[in-house]
LUMVEXTOR-214971 format. One record per residue (C-alpha): x, y, z; residue in three letters. Coordinates in steps of 0.1 Angstrom, whole numbers, padded with zeros to 4 digits, always signed. Example, Ala and Ser with C-alpha at 12.3 -4.5 7.8 and 13.67 -1.06 7.14 Angstrom:
# LUMVEXTOR-214971
+0123-0045+0078ala
+0137-0011+0071ser
//
This chain:
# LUMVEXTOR-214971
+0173+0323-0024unk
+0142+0345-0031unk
+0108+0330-0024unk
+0126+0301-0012unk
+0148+0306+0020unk
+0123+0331+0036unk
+0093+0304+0034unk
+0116+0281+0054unk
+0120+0304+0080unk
+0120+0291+0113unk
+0108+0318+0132unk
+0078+0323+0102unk
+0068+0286+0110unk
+0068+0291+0147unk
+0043+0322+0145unk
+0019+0305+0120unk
+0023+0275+0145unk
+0011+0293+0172unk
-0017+0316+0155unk
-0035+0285+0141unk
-0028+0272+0180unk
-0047+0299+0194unk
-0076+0301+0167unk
-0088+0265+0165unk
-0113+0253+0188unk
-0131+0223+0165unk
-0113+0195+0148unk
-0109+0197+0108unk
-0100+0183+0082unk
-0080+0194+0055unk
-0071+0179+0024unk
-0042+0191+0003unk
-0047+0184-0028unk
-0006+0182-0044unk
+0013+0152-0036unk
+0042+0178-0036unk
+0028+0200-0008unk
+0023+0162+0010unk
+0058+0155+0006unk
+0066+0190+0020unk
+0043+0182+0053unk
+0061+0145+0059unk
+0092+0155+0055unk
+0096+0189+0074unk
+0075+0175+0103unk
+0046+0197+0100unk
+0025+0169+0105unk
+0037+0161+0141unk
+0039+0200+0148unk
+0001+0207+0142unk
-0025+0208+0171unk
-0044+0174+0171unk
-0075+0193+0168unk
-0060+0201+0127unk
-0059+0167+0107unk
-0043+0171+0070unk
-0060+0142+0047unk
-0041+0137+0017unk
-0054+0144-0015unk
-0054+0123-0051unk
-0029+0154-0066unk
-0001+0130-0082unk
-0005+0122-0116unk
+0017+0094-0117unk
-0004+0079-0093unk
-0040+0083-0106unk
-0028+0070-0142unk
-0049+0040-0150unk
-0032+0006-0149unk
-0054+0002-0186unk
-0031+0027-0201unk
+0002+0018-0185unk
-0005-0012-0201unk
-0008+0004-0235unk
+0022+0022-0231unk
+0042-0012-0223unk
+0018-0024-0254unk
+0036+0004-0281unk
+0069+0000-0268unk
+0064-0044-0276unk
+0053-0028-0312unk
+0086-0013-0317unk
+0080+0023-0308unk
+0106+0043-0292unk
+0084+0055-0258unk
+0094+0089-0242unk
+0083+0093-0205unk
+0089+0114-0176unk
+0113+0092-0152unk
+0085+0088-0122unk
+0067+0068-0146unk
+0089+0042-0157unk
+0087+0019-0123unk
+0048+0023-0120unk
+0029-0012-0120unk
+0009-0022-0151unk
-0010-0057-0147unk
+0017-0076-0163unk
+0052-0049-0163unk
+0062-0017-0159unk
+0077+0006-0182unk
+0110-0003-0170unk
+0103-0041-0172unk
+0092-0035-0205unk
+0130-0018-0213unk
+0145-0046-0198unk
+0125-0072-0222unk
+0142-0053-0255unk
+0118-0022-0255unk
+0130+0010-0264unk
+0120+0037-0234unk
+0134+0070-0237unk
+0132+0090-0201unk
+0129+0132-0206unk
+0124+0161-0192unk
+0104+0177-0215unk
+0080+0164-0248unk
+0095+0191-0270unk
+0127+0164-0262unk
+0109+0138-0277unk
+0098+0162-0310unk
+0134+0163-0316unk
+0137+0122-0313unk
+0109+0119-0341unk
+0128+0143-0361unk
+0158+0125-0361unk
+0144+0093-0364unk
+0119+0097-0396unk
+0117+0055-0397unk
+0105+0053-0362unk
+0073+0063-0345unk
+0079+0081-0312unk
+0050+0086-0284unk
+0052+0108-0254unk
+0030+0100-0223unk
+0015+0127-0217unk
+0006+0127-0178unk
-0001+0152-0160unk
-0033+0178-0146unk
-0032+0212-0154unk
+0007+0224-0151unk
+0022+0201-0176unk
-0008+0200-0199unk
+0007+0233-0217unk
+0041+0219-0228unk
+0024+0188-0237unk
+0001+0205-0260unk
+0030+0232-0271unk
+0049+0198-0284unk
+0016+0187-0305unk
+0021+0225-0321unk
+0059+0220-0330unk
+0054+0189-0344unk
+0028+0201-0368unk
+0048+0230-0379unk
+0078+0205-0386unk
+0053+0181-0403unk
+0063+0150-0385unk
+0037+0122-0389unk
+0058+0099-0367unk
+0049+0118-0332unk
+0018+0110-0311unk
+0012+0116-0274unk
-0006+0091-0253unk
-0026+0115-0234unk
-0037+0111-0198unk
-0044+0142-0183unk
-0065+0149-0158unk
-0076+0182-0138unk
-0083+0189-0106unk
-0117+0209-0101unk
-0137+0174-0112unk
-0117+0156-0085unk
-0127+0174-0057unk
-0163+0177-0066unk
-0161+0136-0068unk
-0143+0134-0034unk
-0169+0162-0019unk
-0198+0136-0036unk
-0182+0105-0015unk
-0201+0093+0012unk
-0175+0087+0033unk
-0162+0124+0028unk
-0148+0139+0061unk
-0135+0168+0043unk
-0137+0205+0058unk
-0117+0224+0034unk
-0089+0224+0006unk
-0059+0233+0002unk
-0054+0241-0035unk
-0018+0231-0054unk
-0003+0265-0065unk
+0013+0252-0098unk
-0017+0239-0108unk
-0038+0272-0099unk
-0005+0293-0119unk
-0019+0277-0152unk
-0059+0274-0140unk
-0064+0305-0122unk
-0091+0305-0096unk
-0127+0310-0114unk
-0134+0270-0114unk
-0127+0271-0076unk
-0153+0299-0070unk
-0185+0275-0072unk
-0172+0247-0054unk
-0166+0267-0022unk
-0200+0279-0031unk
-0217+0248-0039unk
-0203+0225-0011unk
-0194+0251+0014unk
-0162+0248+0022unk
-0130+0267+0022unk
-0104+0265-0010unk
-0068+0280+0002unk
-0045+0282-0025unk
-0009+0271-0013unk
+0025+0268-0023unk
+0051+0241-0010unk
+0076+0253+0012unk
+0068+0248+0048unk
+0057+0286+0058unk
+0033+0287+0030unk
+0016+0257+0041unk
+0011+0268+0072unk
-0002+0301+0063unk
-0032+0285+0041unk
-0034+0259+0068unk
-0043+0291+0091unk
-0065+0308+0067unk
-0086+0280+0063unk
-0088+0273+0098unk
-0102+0308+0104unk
-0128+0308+0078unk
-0137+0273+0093unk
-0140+0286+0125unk
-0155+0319+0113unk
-0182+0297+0093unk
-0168+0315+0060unk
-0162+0295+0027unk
-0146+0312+0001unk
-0116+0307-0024unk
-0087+0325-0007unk
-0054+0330-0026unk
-0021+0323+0000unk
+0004+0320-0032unk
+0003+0359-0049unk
+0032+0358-0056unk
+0028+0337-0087unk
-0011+0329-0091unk
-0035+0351-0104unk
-0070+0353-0109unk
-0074+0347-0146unk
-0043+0324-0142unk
-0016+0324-0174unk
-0036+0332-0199unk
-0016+0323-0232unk
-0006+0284-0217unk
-0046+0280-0216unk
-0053+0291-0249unk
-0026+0263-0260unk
-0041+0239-0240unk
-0075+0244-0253unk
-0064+0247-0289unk
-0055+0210-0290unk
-0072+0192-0257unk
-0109+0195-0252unk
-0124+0183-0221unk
-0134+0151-0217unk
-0145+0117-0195unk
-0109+0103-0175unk
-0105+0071-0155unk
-0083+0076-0122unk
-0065+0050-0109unk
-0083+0038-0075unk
-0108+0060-0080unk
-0129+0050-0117unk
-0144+0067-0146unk
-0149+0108-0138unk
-0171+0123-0154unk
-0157+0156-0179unk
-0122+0153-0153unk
-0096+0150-0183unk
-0082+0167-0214unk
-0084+0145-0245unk
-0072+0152-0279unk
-0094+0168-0302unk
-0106+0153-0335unk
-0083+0174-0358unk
-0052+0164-0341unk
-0067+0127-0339unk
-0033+0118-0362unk
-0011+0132-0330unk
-0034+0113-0310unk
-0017+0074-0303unk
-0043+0060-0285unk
-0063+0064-0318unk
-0038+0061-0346unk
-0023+0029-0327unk
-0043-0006-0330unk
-0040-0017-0291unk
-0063-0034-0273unk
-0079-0021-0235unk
-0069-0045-0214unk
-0084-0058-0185unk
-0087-0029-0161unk
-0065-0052-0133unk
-0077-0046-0095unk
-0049-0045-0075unk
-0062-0066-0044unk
-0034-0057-0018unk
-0028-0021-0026unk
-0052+0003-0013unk
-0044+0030-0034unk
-0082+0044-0038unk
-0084+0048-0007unk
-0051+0066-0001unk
-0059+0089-0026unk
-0094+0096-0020unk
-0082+0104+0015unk
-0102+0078+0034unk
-0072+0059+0046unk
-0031+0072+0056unk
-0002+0050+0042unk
+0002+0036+0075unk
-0029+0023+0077unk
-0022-0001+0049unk
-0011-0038+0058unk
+0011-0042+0032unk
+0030-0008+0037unk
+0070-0013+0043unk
+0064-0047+0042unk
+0059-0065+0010unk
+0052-0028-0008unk
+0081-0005-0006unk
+0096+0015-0034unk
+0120-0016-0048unk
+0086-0032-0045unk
+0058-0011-0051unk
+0028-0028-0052unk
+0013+0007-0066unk
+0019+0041-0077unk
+0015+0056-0047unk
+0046+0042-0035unk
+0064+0048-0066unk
+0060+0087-0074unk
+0078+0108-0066unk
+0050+0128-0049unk
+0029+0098-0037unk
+0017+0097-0002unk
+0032+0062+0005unk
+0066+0073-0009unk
+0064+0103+0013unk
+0057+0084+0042unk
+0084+0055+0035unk
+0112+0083+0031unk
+0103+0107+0060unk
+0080+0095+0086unk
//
C-alpha cells in the first residue's frame, strides 16, 4: 500500500538503524510528542533496537489522556440530566472521580459512541426533544471537524446541539515541558497529523527560543527513524532548527481552509491538562457568538472538585519525567480492565502501549 508498506521496510529500518549508529556520540533525549508515534516505537521494537546512547521520552500528545478529570465529570454530569452524550469510543472508559462515561451508561445514561460530530448533528436533528452534546477532544487534527459540526448545525438551525469543548494544542505544551525544571529534553519529534492541520510557523520560535531540534514525523516505523536521525545530527552538529521528515503530507503553511474553520468558531484560550494543570493560552475555546453551541455555558453544572488521583502517576508520564514501568501500580492493580488513569485507557497512552507490547 502506498506510503504505508515502503515505511515498514525492513531493509529502510536497518539503514536508518545503522546511520543514527554511526553518528551519535552523546546521549539524548528525545521526546515524541504523539502517543500514536509511541505506540508505533513499543510495538515494532524500535525502542530495544536504538543505541543506548538515544533515549525516546514520551510526550503528553494523547488527548484522551490530558482531558481533565473536572470535565469528564461534567460530561457524566449532562448525561445524569438526560442528555443523549456523543463521544469518541477511547473516551468512554476514562476515570472521572466518581464514573466513567461508560459507568455512567450503565447507571441509565444515554451515551452515544461516533466516529465523527457531524454523526451526532444528525442525532440532534432527529431527536428535536432532546439535547445532544459532543465532546469535543482533541489538539489540532480533530479541532476542524469539531468546529465544521458547530457550522452545520447553525445552518440547520438546531438549538438542541452543543459541544463540550476540550481542545488543546500542542506548541503551549512544549514550551511548559521545555519551562519544567526537571526537563531532560534535547529535542522533539513533532506529530505529523497535528503539523498537516498547524503547519510549521509556531514551531519556528521554539527551536529558536529554547534551542532545540523540532523533527516533524510520521508513524510508521521508517519515518521514525528518519526524524530520529535528523535530529540526532543537528544535536550532534549543535544545529536547532524545525526540520520537516513528513513532505509528503505537511506543509509549511499547513491546510489552510481547516484553520480558517477552526478559527471562525474556537479562539485561543487558558486549558487545564490532566497531570499537568492550568496552561496558560494552550486550548481552543468557543467563542462568544457561538456561546449557545457552547455546553459548558448553556448547561447549569457545577466544577467539581478537581480529584487527585494519588496512585496514578499520570503527570509524570506525560510530562516525560517517568516511563510506565516505573510506576508501582503498573500491571498490577492498574491495567486496562482497571485503569487507574487515562494513560492506561487510550488508545495511544504510554501505559496502554507498554501493557500491550512491551
Amino acid at each position: 500500500m502506498k506510503f504505508l508498506t515502503e515505511y515498514r521496510n525492513p531493509e529502510l529500518v536497518k539503514y536508518y538503524l545503522s546511520e543514527i549508529e554511526k553518528t551519535v556520540t552523546k546521549p539524548w533525549n528525545i521526546m515524541e510528542i504523539c502517543g500514536g508515534q509511541t505506540h508505533s516505537l513499543v510495538k515494532n521494537g524500535l525502542l530495544d533496537l536504538l543505541p543506548e546512547n538515544v533515549r525516546m521520552i514520551h510526550g503528553p500528545g494523547c488527548p484522551v489522556c490530558v482531558t481533565p478529570i473536572s470535565l469528564i465529570d461534567k460530561a457524566v454530569a449532562l448525561m445524569e440530566k438526560g442528555v443523549i452524550l456523543c463521544s469518541f469510543g477511547d473516551m468512554v472508559r476514562v476515570p472521572g472521580s466518581k464514573k466513567s462515561l461508560l459507568q455512567a451508561k450503565a447507571d441509565g445514561g444515554d451515551l452515544r459512541i461516533l466516529y465523527s460530530p457531524l454523526e451526532a448533528v444528525k442525532i440532534a436533528e432527529k431527536n428535536p426533544e432532546k439535547e445532544v452534546v459532543f465532546f469535543a477532544v482533541g489538539f489540532e487534527t480533530t479541532a476542524p471537524s469539531n468546529a465544521l459540526s458547530v457550522v452545520h448545525a447553525q445552518k440547520l438551525g438546531l438549538n438542541n446541539f452543543s459541544l463540550l469543548v476540550s481542545h488543546v494544542l500542542v506548541p503551549p505544551a512544549m514550551e511548559a515541558i521545555l519551562d519544567d525544571k526537571f526537563c531532560k529534553i534535547n529535542a522533539f519529534l513533532g506529530a505529523g497529523h497535528v503539523n498537516t492541520i498547524m503547519g510549521l510557523k509556531e514551531y519556528h520560535p521554539i527551536a529558536k527560543k529554547y534551542k532545540i531540534p523540532i523533527v516533524i514525523s510520521g508513524f510508521e516505523p521508517a519515518d521514525l527513524l528518519q526524524a530520529i536521525y535528523h535530529a540526532v545530527l543537528q544535536l550532534e552538529k549543535g544545529e536547532y532548527k524545525v526540520e520537516n521528515c513528513y513532505e509528503r503530507l505537511v506543509k509549511e503553511e499547513g491546510n489552510v481552509p481547516a484553520q480558517n474553520v477552526v478559527n471562525e468558531i474556537f479562539e485561543i484560550g487558558e486549558q487545564e491538562w490532566r497531570g499537568i494543570g492550568k496552561i496558560p493560552e494552550s486550548g481552543l475555546v468557543m467563542k462568544e457568538k457561538y456561546k449557545n453551541f457552547d455546553a459548558a455555558k448553556k448547561f447549569d453544572i457545577a466544577n467539581s472538585a478537581n480529584k487527585q488521583e494519588n496512585l496514578c502517576i499520570a503527570g509524570e508520564i506525560l510530562k516525560g519525567i517517568k516511563k510506565p514501568i516505573e510506576c508501582p501500580q503498573f500491571g498490577k492493580t492498574c491495567n486496562p480492565g482497571n485503569p487507574l488513569g487515562a494513560p492506561m485507557v487510550s488508545s495511544e497512552g504510554a501505559c496502554a502501549a507498554y501493557y500491550h507490547y512491551s
